[in-house]
Backbone as JSON, one array per atom type, in Angstrom:
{
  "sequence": "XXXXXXXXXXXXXXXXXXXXXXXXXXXXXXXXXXXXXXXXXXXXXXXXXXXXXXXXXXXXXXXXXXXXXXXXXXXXXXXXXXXXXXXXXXXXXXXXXXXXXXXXXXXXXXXXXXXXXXXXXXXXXXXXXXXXXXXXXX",
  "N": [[-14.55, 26.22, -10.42], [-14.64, 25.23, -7.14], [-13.3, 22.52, -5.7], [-13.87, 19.92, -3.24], [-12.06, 16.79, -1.05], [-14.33, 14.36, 0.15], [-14.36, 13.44, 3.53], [-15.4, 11.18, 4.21], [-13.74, 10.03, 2.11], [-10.74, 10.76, 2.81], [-10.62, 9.41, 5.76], [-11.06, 6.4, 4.75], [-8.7, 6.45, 3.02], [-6.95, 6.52, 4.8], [-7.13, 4.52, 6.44], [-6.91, 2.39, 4.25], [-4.08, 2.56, 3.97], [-2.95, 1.46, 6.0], [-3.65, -1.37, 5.5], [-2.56, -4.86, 5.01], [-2.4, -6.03, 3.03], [-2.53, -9.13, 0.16], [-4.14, -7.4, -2.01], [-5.88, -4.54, -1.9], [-8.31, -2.02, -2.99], [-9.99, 1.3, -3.65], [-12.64, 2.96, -4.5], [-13.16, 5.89, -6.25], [-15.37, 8.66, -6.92], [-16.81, 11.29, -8.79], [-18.95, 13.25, -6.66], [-22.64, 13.92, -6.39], [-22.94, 16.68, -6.68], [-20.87, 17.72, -8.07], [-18.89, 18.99, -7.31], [-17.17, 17.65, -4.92], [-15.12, 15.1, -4.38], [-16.12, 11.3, -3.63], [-16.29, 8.43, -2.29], [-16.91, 5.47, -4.04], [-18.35, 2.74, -3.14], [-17.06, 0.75, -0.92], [-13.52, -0.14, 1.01], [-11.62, -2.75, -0.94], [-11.11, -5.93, -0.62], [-9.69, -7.41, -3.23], [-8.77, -8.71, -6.95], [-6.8, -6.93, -9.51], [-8.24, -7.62, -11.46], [-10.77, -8.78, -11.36], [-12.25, -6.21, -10.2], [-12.05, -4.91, -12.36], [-14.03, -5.96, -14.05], [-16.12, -5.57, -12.38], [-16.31, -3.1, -13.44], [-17.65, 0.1, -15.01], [-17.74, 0.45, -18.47], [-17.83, 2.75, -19.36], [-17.63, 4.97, -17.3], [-15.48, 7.46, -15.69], [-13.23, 7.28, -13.08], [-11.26, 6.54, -10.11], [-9.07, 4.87, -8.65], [-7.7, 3.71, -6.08], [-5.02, 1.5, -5.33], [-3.61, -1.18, -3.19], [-1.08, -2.6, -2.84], [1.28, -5.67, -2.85], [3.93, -6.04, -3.72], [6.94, -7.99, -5.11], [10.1, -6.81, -5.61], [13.15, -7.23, -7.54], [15.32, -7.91, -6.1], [14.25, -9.42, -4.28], [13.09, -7.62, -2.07], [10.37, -6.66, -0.23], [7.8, -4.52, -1.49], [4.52, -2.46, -0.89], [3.28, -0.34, -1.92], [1.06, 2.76, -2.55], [-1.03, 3.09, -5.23], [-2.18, 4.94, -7.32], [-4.71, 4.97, -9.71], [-5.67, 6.69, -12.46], [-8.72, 6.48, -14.29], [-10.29, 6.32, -17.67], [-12.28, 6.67, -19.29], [-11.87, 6.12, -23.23], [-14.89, 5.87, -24.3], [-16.49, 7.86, -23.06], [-17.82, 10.57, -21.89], [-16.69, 13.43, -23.56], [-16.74, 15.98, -21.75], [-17.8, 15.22, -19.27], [-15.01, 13.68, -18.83], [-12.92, 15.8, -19.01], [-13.91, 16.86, -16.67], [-13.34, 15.32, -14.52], [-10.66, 14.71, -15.35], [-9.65, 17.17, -14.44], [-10.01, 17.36, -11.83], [-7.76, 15.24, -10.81], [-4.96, 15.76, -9.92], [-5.56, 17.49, -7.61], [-6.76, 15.63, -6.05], [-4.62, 13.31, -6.15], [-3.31, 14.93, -4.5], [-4.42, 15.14, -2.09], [-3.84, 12.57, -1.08], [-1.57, 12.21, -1.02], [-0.34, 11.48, -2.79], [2.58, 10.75, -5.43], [2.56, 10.26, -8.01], [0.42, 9.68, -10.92], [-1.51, 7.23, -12.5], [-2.42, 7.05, -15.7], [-5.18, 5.43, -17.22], [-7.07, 3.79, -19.68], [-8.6, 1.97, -20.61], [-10.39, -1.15, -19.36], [-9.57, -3.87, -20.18], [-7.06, -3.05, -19.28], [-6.35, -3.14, -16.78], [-4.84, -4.79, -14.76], [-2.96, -7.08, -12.2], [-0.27, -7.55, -13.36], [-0.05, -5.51, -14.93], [-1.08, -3.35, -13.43], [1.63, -3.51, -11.87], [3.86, -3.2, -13.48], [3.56, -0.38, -14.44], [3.88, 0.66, -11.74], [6.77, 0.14, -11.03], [8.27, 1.17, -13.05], [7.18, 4.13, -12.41], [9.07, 4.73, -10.09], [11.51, 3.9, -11.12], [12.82, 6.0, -12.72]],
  "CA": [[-15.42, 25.5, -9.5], [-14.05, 24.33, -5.86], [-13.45, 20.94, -5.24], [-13.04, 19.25, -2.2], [-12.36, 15.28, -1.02], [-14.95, 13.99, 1.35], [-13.54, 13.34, 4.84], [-15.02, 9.44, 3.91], [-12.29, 9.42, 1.27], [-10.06, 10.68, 3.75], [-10.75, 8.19, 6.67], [-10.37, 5.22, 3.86], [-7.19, 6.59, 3.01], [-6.03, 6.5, 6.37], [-7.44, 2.43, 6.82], [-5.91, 1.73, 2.93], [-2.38, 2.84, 4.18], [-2.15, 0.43, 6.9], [-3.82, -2.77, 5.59], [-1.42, -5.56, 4.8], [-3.37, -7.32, 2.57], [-2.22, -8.82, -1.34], [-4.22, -6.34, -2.7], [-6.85, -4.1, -1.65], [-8.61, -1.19, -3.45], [-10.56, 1.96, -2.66], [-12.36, 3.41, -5.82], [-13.86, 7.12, -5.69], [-16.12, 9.22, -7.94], [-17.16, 12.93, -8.49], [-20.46, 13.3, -5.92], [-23.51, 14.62, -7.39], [-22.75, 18.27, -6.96], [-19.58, 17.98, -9.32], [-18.02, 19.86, -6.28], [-16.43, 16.85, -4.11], [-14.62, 13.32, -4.78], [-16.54, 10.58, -2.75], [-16.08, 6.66, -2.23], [-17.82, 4.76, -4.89], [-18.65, 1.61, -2.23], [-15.79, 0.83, 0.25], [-12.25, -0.51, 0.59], [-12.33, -3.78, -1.0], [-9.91, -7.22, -0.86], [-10.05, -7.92, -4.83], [-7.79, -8.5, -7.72], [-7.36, -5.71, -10.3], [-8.79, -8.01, -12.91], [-11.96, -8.83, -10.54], [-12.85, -5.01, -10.35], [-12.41, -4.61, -14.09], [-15.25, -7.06, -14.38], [-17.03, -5.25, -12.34], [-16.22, -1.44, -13.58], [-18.21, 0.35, -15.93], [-16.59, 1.13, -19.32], [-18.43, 4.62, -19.59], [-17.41, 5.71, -16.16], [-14.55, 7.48, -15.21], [-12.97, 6.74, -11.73], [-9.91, 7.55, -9.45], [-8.68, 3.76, -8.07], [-6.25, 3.84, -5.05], [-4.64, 0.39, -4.62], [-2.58, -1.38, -2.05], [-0.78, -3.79, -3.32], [2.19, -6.29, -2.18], [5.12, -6.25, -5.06], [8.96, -7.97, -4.76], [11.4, -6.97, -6.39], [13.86, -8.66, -8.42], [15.88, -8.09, -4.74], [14.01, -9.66, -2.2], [12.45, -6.9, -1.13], [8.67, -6.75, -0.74], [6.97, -3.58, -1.17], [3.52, -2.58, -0.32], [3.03, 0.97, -2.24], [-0.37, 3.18, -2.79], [-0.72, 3.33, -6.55], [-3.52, 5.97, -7.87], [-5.35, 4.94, -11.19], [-6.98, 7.83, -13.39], [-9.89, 5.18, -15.3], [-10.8, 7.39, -17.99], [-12.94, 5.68, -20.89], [-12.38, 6.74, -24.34], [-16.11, 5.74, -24.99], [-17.17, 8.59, -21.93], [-18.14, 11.97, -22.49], [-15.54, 14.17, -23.08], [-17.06, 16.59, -20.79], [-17.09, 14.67, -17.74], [-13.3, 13.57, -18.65], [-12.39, 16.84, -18.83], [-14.29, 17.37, -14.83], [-12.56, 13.98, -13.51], [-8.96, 15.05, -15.31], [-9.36, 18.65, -13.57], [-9.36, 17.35, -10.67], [-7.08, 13.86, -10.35], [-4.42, 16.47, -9.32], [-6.08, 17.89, -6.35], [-7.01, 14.28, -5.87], [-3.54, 13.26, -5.71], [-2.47, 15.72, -3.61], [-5.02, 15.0, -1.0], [-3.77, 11.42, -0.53], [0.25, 12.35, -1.01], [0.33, 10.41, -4.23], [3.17, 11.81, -6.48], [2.21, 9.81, -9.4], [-1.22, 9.42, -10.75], [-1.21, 6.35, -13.8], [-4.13, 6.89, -16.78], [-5.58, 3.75, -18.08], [-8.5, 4.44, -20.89], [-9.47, 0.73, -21.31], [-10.57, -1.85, -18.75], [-8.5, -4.71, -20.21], [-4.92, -3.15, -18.6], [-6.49, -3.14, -15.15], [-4.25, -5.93, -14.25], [-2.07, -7.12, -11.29], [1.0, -6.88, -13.96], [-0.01, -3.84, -15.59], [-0.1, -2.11, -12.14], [3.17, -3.59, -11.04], [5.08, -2.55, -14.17], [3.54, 1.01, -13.7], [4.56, 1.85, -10.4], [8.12, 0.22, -11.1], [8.64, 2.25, -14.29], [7.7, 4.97, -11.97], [10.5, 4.74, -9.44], [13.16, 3.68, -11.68], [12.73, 6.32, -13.67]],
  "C": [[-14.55, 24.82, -8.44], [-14.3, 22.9, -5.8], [-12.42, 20.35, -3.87], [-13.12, 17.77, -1.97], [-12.87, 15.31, 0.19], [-14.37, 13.76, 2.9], [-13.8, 11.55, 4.99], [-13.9, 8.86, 3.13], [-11.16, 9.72, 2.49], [-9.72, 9.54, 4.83], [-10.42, 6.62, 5.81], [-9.55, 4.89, 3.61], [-5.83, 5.78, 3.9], [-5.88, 4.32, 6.77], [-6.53, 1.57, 5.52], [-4.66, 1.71, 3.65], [-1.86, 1.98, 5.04], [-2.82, -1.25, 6.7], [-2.43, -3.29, 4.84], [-2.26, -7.17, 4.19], [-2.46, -7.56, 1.08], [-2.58, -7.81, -2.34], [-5.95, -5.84, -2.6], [-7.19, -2.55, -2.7], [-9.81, -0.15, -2.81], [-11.1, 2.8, -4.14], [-13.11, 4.89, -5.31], [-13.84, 7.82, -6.88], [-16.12, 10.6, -7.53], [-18.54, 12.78, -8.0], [-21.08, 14.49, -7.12], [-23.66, 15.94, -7.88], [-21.54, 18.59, -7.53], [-18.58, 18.55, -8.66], [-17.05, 18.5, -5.3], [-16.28, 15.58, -4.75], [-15.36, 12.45, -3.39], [-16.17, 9.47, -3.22], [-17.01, 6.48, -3.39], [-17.74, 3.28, -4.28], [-17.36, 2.03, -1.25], [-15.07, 0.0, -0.35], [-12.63, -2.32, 0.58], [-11.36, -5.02, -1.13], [-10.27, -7.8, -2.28], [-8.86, -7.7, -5.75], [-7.8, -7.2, -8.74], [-8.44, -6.33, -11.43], [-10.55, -7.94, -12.07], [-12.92, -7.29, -10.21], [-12.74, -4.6, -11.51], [-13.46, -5.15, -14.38], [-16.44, -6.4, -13.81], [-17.64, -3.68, -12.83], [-17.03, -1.44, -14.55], [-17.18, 1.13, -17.0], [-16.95, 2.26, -19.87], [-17.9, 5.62, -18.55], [-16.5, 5.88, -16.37], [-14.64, 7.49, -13.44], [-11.41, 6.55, -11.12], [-9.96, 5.85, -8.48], [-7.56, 3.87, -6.95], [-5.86, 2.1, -4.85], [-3.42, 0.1, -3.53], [-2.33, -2.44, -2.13], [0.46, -4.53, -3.04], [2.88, -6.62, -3.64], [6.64, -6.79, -4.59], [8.7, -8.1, -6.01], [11.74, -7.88, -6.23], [14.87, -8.82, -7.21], [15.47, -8.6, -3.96], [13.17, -8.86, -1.63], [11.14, -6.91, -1.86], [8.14, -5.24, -0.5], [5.17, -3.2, -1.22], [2.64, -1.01, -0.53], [1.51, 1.34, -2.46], [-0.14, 3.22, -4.39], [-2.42, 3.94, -6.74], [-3.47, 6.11, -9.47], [-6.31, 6.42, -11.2], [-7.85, 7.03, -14.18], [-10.33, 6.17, -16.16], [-10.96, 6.7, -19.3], [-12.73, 6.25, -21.98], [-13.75, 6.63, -24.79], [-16.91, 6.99, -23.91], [-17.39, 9.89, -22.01], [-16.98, 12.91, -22.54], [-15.62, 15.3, -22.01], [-16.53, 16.08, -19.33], [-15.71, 13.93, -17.51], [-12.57, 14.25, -18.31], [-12.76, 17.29, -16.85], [-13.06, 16.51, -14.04], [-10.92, 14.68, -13.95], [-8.47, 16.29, -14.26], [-8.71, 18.52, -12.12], [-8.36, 16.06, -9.73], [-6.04, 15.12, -9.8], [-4.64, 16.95, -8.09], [-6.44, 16.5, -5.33], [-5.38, 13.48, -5.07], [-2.69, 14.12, -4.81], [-2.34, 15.67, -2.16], [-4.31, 13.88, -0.49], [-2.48, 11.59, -0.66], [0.63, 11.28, -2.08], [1.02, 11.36, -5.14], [3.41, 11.19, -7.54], [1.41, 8.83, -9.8], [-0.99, 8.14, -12.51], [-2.82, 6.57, -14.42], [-4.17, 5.86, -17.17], [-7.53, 3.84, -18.7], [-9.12, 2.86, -20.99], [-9.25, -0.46, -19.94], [-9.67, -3.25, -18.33], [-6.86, -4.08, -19.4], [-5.62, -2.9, -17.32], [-6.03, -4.41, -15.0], [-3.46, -5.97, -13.32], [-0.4, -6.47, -12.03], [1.29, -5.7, -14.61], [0.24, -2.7, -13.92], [1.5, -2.26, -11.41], [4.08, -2.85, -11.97], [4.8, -0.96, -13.95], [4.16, 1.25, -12.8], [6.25, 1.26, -10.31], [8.65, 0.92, -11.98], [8.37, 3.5, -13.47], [8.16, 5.6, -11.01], [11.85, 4.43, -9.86], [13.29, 4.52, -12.93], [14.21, 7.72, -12.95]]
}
């Protein structure tokens, strides 16, 4: 089955990459015809914990954040980080649709490494920071 990403995920993309905010997010679902990834609302100024609160723990869901991290140097970075949300309580079916296509997903947005997180609780500011430093210093 073809799958393509909306041209709204696209354009979001494009607005995520240049805000310069503490931490913005952009979440996106499989549309109703199982065939394309769409927005699930818009890009949003919120903590990770603050959209855990509001996520559903049945859904799966493809998170892009944009988030402001220093290092233990000084330096501040400001990377995309792409969550896979993938509930153990969620059908395995539609896990299996959403896993198919986080790849194609990631490809679209030039993310070269996608982080799984099965349970609501590790949507955190420190859980995503140690992720995406574990995977650059790897």
């Amino acid at each position: 089955m073809p799958t393509k990403v909306s041209d709204e995920v696209m354009e979001k993309w494009k607005t995520i990459r240049k805000k310069n905010t503490e931490c913005s997010s952009m979440t996106m679902k499989m549309g109703t015809d199982d065939e394309t990834i769409v927005m699930d609302g818009d890009i949003i100024d919120v903590t990770p914990e603050d959209l855990a609160e509001d996520m559903s723990e049945s859904s799966p869901r493809w998170i892009l954040w944009s988030m402001k991290i220093s290092r233990d140097d000084g330096r501040i970075q400001q990377p995309l980080i792409l969550v896979f949300f993938s509930p153990v309580s969620c059908n395995t079916k539609l896990r299996m649709i959403y896993s198919s296509r986080t790849g194609l997903l990631a490809e679209a947005l030039k993310i070269s490494k996608v982080h799984e997180i099965q349970d609501l609780d590790d949507i955190t500011t420190e859980n995503l920071k140690k992720l995406h430093i574990s995977s650059i210093t790897r």
